[in-house]
C-alpha positions in Angstrom: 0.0 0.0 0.0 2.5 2.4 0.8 4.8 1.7 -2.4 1.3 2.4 -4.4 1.0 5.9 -2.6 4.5 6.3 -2.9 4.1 5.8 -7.0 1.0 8.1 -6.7 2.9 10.6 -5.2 5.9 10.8 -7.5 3.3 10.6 -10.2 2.0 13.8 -9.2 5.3 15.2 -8.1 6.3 14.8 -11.7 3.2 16.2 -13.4 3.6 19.3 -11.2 7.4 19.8 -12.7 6.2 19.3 -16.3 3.3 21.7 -15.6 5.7 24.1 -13.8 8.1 23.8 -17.0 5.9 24.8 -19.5 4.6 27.9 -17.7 8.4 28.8 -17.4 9.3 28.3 -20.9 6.1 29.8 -22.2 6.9 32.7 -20.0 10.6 32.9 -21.1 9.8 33.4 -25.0 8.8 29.9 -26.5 6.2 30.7 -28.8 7.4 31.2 -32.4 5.6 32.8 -35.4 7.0 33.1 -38.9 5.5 36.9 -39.0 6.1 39.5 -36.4 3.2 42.6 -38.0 3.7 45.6 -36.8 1.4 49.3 -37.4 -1.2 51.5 -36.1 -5.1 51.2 -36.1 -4.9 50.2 -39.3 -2.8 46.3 -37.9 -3.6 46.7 -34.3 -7.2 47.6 -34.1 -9.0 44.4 -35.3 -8.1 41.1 -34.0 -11.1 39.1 -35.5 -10.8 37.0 -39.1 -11.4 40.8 -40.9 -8.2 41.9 -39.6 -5.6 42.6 -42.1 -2.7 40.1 -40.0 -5.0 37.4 -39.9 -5.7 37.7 -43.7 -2.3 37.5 -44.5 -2.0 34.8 -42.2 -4.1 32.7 -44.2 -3.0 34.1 -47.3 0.4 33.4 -46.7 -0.1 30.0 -44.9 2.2 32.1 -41.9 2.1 31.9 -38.3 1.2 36.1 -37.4 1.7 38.1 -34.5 -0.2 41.0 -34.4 2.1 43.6 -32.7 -0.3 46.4 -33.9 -1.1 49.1 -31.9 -3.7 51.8 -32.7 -2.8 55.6 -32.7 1.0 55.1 -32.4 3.5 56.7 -34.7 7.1 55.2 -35.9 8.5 58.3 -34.3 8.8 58.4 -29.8 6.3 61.6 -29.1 6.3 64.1 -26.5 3.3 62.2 -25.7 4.4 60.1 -22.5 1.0 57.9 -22.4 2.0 56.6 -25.8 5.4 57.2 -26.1 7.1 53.4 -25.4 4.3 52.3 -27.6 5.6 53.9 -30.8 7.6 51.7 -33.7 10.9 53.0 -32.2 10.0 52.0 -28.7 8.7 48.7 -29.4 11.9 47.8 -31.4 13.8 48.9 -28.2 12.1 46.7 -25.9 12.3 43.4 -28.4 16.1 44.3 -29.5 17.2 44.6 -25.6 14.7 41.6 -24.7 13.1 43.4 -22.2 9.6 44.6 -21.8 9.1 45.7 -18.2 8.8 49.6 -19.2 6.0 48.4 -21.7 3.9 46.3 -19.1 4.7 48.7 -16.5 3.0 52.0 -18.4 0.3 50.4 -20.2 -2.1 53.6 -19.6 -5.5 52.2 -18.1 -7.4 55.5 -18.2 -6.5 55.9 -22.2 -7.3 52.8 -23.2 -10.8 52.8 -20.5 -11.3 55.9 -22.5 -10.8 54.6 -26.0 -12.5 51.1 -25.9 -11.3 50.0 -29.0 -7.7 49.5 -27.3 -8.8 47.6 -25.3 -7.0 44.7 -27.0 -3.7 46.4 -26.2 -2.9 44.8 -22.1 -3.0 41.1 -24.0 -0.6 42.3 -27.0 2.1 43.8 -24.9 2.1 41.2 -22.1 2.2 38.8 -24.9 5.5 40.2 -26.1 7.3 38.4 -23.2 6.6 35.5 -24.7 7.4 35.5 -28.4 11.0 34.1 -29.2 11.8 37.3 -31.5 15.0 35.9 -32.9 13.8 33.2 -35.0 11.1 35.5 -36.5 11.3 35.5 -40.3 9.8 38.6 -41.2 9.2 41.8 -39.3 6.2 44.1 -40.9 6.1 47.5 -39.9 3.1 49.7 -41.4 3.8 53.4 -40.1 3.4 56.5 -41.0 0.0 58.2 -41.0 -0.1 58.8 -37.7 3.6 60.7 -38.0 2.3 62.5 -40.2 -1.2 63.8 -38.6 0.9 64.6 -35.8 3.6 66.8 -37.5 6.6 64.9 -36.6 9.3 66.4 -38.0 11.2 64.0 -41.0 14.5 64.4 -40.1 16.9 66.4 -37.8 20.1 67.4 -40.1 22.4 67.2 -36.9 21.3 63.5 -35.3 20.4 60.6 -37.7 18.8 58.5 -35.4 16.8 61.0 -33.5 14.2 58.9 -32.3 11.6 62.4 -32.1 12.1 62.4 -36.2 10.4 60.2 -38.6 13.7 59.5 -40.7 15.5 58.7 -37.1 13.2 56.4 -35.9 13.1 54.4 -39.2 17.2 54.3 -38.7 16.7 53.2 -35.1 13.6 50.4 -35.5 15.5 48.7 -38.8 18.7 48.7 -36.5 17.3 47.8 -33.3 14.8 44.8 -35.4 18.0 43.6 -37.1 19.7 42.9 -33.8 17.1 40.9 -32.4 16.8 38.3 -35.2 20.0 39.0 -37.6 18.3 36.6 -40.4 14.7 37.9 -40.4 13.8 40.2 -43.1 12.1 43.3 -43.0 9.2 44.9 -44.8 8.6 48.6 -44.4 5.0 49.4 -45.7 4.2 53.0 -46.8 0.9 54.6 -45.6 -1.9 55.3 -48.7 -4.1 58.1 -49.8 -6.4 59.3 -46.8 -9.5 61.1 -46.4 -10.2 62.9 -43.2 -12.7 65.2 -41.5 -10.6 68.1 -43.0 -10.2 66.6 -46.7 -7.8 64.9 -48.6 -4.2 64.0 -45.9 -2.1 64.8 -48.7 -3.3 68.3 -49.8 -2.3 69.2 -45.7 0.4 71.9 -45.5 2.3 71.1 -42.3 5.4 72.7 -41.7 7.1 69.5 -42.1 5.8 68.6 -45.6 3.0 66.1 -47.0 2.2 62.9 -46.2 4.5 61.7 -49.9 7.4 62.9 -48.7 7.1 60.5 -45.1 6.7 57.7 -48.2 10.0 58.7 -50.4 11.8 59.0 -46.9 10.5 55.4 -45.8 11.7 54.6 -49.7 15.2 56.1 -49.3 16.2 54.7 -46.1 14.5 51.2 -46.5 17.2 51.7 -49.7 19.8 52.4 -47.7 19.4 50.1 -44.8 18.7 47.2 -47.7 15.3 46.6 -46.1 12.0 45.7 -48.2 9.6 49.0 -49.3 6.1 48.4 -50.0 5.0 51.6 -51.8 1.3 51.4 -50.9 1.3 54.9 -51.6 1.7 54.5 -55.1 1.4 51.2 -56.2 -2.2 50.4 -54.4 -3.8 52.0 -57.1 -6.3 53.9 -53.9 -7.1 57.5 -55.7 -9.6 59.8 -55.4 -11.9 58.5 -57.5 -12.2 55.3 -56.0 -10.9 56.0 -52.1 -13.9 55.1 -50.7 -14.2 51.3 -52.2 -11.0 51.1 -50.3 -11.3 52.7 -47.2 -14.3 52.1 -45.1 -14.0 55.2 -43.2 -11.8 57.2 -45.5 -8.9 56.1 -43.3 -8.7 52.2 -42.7 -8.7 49.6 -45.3 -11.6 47.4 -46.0 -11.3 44.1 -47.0 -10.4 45.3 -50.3 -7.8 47.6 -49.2 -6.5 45.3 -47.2 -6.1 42.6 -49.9 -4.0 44.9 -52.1 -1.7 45.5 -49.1 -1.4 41.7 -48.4 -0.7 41.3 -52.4 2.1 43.8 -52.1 3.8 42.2 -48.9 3.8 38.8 -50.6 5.7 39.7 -52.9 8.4 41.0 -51.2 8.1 37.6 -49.0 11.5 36.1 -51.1 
């Protein structure tokens, strides 16, 4: 009797080690995907099978992560609430491996106060546990919201100002290249808008129109010998027909979406 409870014991004693183990190694950056996606509302803000990751998932027949995150910019703001969240911020935290400044700031009140974040607690605790280095593509979709915001495109005395567009391109393709050396990367352009105030690329901001963030993206990606996907010019979006694209004048529809995925995949090999 007692060797049986003996048995039981070590039984149990075993299955608690193997359970143990698996929480570890899940929690130590075990799970793997073929597709790391990275953008604004346009990636981050739709999760279900509509979403433009999981599309290209299936599409591609690639395991995604959708590292999207809605209103962030390439560029680090002035903006503390959202600052660690932008392009050049997440890079950071996946090139030095560590993500304690992203789960510690996730700002409650914004997100309580914009619902449709409220996706965003699961995607950046689930960061911890995504083996980056054996990623095989990194997709970063940035740029409207740089843009919108006035960030300025480059400061002529620091190339890797993190505050500039250009500078936070430079830092995200350097700091993504050190965490998985033999992933590839595809920079994706933002595409003809429509907002409240008319047509994004008629805006006069002191730091230029939304075509000149798209040749920046074009030169550095060029420089840096990382993938450009001009979805700015090549998506065939215009005036005429925005609105079969964009369901809000802003975010791609299913449509839009299926040109984007078209473009990525072939920049895949």
């Amino acid at each position: 009797m007692n060797k049986k409870i003996t048995a039981v014991v070590i039984a149990a004693f075993l299955v608690l080690i193997m359970l143990l183990s698996a929480i570890f190694i899940k929690s130590s950056g075990s799970e793997q995907y073929n597709v790391v996606f990275f953008g604004d509302s346009r990636v981050g803000n739709d999760h279900t099978e509509t979403s433009l990751p999981y599309k290209f998932s299936i599409s591609s027949g690639l395991s995604v992560f959708n590292a999207g995150i809605g209103g962030s910019t390439l560029a680090k703001s002035s903006d503390d609430t959202m600052s660690c969240y932008s392009m050049a911020g997440l890079s950071e935290a996946v090139a030095l491996k560590d993500f304690g400044v992203l789960t510690a700031s996730i700002p409650t009140e914004y997100i309580e106060n914009n619902e449709i974040l409220a996706y965003m607690p699961d995607t950046i605790e689930n960061f911890k546990n995504i083996d980056f280095k054996k990623t095989d593509y990194f997709i970063v979709e940035q740029g409207t919201n740089d843009y919108l915001a006035g960030i300025p495109l480059t400061d002529p005395n620091d190339r890797y100002d993190v505050s500039t567009f250009g500078g936070a391109l430079y830092t995200t393709i350097e700091h993504l290249k050190s965490a998985a050396p033999n992933a590839k990367i595809i920079v994706v352009s933002p595409c003809l808008t429509c907002t409240l105030e008319g047509y994004s690329d008629e805006y006069d901001l002191s730091f230029g129109t939304i075509e000149a963030y798209v040749e920046l993206e074009r030169k550095i990606c060029s420089e840096t010998g990382v993938s450009f996907v001009d979805y700015y010019h090549e998506s065939g979006i215009n005036r005429d027909n925005l609105w079969d694209y964009l369901y809000d004048g802003l975010h791609p529809n299913d449509a839009g979406n299926d040109i984007m995925i078209d473009l990525i995949k072939k920049k895949l090999n």
